[in-house]
BABA-254505 format. One record per residue (C-alpha): residue number from 1; x, y, z. Coordinates in nm, 2 decimals, padded with zeros to 4 digits. Example, Ala and Ser with C-alpha at 12.3 -4.5 7.8 and 13.67 -1.06 7.14 Angstrom:
% residues 2
+-----+--------+--------+--------+
:   n :     xx :     yy :     zz :
+-----+--------+--------+--------+
:   1 :  01.23 : -00.45 :  00.78 :
:   2 :  01.37 : -00.11 :  00.71 :
+-----+--------+--------+--------+
This chain:
% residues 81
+-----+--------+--------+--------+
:   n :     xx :     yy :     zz :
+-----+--------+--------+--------+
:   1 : -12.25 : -11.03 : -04.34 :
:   2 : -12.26 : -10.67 : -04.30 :
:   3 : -11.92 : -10.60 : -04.54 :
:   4 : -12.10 : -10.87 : -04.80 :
:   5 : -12.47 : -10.66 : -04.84 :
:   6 : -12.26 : -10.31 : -04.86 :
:   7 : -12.06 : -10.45 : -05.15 :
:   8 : -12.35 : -10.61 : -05.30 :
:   9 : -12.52 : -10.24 : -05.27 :
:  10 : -12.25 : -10.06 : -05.41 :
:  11 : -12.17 : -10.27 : -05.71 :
:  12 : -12.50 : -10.31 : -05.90 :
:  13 : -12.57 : -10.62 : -06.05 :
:  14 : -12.73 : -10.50 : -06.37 :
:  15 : -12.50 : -10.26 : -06.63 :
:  16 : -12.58 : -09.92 : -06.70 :
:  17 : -12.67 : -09.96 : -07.06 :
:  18 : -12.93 : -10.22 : -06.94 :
:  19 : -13.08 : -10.03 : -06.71 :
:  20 : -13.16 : -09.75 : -06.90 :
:  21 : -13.26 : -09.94 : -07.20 :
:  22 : -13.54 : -10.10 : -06.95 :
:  23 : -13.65 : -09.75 : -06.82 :
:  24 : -13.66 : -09.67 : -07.18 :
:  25 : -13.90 : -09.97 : -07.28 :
:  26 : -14.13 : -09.93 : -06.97 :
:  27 : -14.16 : -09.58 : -07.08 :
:  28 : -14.29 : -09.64 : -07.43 :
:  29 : -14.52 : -09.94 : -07.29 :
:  30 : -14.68 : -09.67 : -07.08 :
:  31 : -14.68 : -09.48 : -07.35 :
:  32 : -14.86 : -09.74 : -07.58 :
:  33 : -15.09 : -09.78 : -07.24 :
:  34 : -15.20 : -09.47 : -07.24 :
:  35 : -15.22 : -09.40 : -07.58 :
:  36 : -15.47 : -09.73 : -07.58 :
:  37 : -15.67 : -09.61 : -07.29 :
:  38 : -15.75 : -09.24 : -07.48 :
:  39 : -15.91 : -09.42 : -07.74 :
:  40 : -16.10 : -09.64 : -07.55 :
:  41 : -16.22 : -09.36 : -07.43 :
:  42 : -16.26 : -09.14 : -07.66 :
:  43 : -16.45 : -09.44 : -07.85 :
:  44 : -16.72 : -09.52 : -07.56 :
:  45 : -16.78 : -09.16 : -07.51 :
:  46 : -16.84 : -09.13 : -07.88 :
:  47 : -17.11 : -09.42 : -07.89 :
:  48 : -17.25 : -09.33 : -07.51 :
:  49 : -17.20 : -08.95 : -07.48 :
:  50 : -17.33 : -08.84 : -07.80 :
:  51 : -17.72 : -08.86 : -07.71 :
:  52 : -17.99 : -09.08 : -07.82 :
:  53 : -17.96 : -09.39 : -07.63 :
:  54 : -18.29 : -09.34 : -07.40 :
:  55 : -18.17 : -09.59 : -07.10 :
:  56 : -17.90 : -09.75 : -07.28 :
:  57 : -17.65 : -09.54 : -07.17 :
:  58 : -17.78 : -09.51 : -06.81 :
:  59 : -17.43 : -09.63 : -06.60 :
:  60 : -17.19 : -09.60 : -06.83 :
:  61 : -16.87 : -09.42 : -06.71 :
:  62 : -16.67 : -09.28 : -06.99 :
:  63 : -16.38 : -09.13 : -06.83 :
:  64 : -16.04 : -09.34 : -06.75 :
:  65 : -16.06 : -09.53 : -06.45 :
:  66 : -15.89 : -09.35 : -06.12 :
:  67 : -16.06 : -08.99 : -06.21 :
:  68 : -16.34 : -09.10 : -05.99 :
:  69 : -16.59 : -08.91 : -06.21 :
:  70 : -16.88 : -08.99 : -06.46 :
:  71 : -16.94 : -08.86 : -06.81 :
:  72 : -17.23 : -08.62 : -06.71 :
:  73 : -17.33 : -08.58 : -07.13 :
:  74 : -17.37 : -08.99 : -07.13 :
:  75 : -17.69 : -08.90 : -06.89 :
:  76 : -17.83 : -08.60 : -07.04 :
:  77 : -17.95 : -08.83 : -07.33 :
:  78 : -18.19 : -09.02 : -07.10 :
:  79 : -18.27 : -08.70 : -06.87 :
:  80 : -18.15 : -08.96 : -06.56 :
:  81 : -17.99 : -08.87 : -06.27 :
+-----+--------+--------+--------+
């Protein structure tokens, strides 16, 4: 059992050429990702950040999710908070 699962662990299962081709496409999908996620952003803080929404904008968190912050300009409109 033991002689079996070190020969399956030294001899990978997947070639080379394969492997780096999928570390290759995972890093261009984050890339698309993030690329996606800037202009969502970039888009609500132009519609919410920009001033003149009164309450509407009251909420609204315009920075990517996991910073943990709010867009502080998206309240200055409505003179909340």
């Amino acid at each position: 059992m033991f002689l079996s699962l070190l020969v399956a662990w030294l001899i990978p299962d997947v070639p080379k050429p394969i492997v780096e081709q999928l570390k290759r496409e995972k890093t261009l999908l984050v890339d698309v990702f993030l690329r996606e996620e800037k202009e969502k952003y970039q888009l609500i803080h132009s519609l919410f950040g920009g001033g003149g929404g009164g309450g509407v904008t009251r909420g609204v968190t315009a920075l990517p999710m996991g910073t943990g912050r709010r867009c502080d300009s998206c309240f200055q409109a409505s003179g909340a908070d």
